[in-house]
N, C-alpha and C positions, 0 to 999 in steps of 0.2 A: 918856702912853705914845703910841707911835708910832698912827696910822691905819691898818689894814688890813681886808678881807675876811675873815671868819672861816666862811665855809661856800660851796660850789658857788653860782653864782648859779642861780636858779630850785627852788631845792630847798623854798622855802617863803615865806611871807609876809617880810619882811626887818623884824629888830627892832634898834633902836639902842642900844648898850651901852659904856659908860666906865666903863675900867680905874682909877682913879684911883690917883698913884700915894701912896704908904703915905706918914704923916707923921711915923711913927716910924721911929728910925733901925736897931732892930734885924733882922737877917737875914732871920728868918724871916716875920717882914711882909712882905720883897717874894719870898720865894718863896710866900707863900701866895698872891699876886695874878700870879705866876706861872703857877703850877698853875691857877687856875681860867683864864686865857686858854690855857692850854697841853690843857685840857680840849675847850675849845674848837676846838680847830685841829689836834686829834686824830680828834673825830667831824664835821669836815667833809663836809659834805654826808649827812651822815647823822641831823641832825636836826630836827624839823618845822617852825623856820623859819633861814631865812637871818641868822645873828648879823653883824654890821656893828659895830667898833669906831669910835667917834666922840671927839670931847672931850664934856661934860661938860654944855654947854648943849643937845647938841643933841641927847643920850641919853634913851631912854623909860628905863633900869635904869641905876642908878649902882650899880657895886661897891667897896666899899671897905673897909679896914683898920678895926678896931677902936678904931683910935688916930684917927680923921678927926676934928676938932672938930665938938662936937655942933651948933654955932651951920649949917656946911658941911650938916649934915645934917637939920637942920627947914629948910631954903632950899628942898634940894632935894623933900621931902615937899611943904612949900607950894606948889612951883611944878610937882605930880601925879606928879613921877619915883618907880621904885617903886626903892628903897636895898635893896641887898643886903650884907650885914656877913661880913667874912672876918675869923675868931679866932684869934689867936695864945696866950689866955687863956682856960683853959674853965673855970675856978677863979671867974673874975670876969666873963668872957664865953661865957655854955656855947652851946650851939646851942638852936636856933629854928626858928619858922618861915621868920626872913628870916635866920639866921644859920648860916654851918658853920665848922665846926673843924676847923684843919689840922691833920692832913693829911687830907683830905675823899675820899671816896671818888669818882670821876666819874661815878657814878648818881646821888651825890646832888646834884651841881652841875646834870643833865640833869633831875633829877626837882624840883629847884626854881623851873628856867628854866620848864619847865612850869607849874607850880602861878602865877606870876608873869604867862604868859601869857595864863591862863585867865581870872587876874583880869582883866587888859587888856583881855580882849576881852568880859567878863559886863557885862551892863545894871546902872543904876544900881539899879533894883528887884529885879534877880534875885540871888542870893548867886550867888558864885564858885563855877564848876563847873570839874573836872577834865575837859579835853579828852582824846577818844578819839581813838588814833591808826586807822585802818580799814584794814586791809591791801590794797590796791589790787585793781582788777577787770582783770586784764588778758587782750585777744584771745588767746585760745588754738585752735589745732587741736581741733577737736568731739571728743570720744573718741569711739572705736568701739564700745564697748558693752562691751568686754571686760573682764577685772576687772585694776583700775587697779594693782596690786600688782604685775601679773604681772611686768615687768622687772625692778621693785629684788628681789625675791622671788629672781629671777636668778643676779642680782650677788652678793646675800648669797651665796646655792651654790656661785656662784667661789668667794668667797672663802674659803667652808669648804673646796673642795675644794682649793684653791691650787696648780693645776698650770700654773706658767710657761710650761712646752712649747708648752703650747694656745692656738689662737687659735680666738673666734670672732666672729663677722661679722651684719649687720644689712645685709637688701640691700634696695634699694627697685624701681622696675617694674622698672630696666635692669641696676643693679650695687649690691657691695656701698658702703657711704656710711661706715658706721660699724664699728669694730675695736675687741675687748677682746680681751685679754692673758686669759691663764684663770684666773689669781691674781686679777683685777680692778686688778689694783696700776694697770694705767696702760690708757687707752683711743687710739686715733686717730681723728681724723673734719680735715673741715677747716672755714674760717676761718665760712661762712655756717652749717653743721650745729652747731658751737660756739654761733654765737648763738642758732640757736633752741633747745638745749640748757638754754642758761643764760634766756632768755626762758620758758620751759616749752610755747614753738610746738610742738613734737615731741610725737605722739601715742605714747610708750611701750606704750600697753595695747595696741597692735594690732602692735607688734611682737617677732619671734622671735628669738632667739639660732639660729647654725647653727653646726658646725665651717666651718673654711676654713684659706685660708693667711693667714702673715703679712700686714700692711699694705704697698700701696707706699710706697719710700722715699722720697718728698713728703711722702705726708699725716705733718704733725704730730705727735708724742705729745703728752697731755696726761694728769695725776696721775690717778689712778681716782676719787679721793675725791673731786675736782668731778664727777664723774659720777654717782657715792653723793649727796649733797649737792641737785642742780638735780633728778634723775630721780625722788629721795624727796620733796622742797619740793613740788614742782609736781606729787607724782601725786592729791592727792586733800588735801581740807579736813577730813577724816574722818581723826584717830588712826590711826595703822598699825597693821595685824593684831596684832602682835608687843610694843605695848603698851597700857596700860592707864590708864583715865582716873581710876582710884580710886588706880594707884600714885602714890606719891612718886620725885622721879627728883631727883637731885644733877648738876651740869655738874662732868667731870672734868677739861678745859679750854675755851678758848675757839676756837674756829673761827678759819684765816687767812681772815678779813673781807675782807684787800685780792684773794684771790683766786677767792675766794667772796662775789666783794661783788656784791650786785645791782643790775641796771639801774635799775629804778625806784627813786624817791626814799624813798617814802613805805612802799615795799616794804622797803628797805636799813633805817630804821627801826623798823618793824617787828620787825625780825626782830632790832636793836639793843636793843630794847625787853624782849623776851623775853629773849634771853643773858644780859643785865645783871641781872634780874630773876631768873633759874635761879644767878646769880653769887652772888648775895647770900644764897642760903639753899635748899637744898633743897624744892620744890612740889608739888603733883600740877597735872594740866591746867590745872582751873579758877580754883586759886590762882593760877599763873602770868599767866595772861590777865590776872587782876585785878591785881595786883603791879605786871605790866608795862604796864597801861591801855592793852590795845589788845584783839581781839575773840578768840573761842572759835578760829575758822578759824585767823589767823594761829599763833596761839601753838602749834597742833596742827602746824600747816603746817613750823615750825621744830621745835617738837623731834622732830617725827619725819627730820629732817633731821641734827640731832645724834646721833639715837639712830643714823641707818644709819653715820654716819662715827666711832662707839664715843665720841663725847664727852660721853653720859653714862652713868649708872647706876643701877637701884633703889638708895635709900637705906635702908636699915635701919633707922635710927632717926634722928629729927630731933636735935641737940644743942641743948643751952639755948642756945645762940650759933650758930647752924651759917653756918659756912664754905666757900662752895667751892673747889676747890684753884686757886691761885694769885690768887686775887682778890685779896690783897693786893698785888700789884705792881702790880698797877691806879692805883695811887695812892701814888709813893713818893716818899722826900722827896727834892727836887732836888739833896741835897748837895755836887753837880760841877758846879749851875749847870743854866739851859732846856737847851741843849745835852746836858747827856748827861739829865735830865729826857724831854726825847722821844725819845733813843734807849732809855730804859728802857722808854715808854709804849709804842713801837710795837713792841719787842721781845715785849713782855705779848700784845700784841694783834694780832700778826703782822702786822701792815699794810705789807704789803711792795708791789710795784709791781703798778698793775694790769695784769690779764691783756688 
């Protein structure tokens, strides 16, 4: 298979991976090596290291069909490459540690790249440990002291109160900077107030909502729910008022990632970690953390971000199987070919242009 980048450069350590291609002649062999590269170059830049497609000698992970001669496959063990096996046969080839069965879900391709990692990087004396992902320390605006809820607290009221008529305004020493719509449906601000928005620079606790007039016709709209979203993220590592760390909470979809996607690398992660994790099966907090291998902070940090943009909900009961809704399209079979394959993927996962 062809040579490409498969993630942002600098997003992580850079690991070398060959696609090999399938030696059997049926279909679904080369869409199952498909799908795991097309997994790939879906969470670009969004996972903890930089994957890099190579040939075959020059790969730390060889991936391969079920059908690869096994002669191909102690060569590459002998010479320390760690072989990953793609099943077209769960009958005679079921799943494993080093194996998945298509059609595979894209957790479980990201939650194996890991495990594979980890081994990589563990001492010959130590056992293989599962690497934590650590939600990133980023400079922020000192809070005021105030309580950190008060804005999103806000927002919510809009949006119960929902009256479009209304505008109100956020002024700083000179004028107003920022404008919500009184439904919250859609905020204004401009191009530098966005970033530190989306950065979490902006001290929300020490600001007030006021009536006012409309925005001037410059400043920008932008959707309200990126305001829901950064203003809930970044107000605090601490659960939000409004939920509860014993409940269970089910993901009712997935968040548009490409326009809620975060700056940071390791941050964007993160917060991939948890979704994915909330996708696979209804949690409460601390299962989630654990699930998704990253720490108490993040995982709070995100779903109190889901919860203010309604993408989730207390679960009632867990199922023997439980499902989150649409996670199966996460992972569908390519029928029409990679082409409509990643138009399904990023339709799933709204990965639309970034902001």
């Amino acid at each position: 298979m062809s040579t490409r980048q498969s993630s942002a450069p600098g997003s992580g350590p850079e690991r070398r991976i060959a696609l090999i291609k399938p030696a059997a002649s049926e279909e679904q062999a080369g869409h199952a090596v498909q799908l795991f590269d097309s997994v790939l170059w879906v969470f670009k830049g969004a996972t903890r290291s930089t994957w890099v497609t190579t040939p075959a000698a020059a790969a730390d992970i060889i991936v391969v069909h079920h059908s690869e001669p096994a002669n191909n496959l102690a060569r590459w063990r002998n010479e320390g490459k760690h072989v990953v096996v793609l099943s077209t046969d769960e009958q005679h080839h079921p799943a494993g540690p080093r194996t998945l069965v298509y059609p595979f879900p894209a957790v479980k391709v990201l939650s194996m790249l890991e495990h594979v990692e980890a081994e990589m990087e563990s001492t010959a004396t130590a056992p293989p440990q599962i690497a934590v992902e650590t939600a990133p320390t980023q400079e922020r605006v000192a809070r005021s002291g105030a309580d950190p809820w008060s804005f999103v607290e806000a927002l919510r009221t809009l949006r119960t109160v929902n009256n479009s008529t209304m505008w109100l305004m956020c002024k700083g020493s000179q004028a107003p900077f920022l404008w919500i719509r009184g439904d919250a449906a859609c905020y204004h601000c401009d191009g530098a107030t966005t970033g530190s928005i989306r950065a979490g620079a902006l001290d929300f606790s020490g600001l007030s909502l006021q009536k006012g007039a409309p925005p001037p016709g410059n400043v920008p709209a932008r959707p309200g729910d990126e305001l829901f979203w950064f203003a809930t993220y970044h107000a605090s590592t601490q659960l939000a008022p409004w939920l509860n760390d014993k409940t269970i909470y089910r993901l009712i979809s997935w968040p548009d990632l490409g326009r809620l996607r975060a700056n940071d690398a390791a941050e964007r992660t993160a917060q991939i970690r948890v979704i994915a994790a909330l996708a696979a099966g209804p949690a409460t907090l601390r299962k989630l953390a654990a699930r998704g291998q990253t720490t108490i902070d993040a995982a709070a940090r995100t779903l109190n971000a889901l919860a203010s943009c309604a993408l989730i909900e207390v679960a009632q009961s867990v199922p023997a199987t439980p499902k989150a809704t649409r996670v199966e399209s996460s992972t569908p079979t390519p029928v029409g070919g990679l082409k409509q394959f990643l138009r399904n993927m990023r339709k799933h996962l709204r990965l639309g242009g970034l902001s």
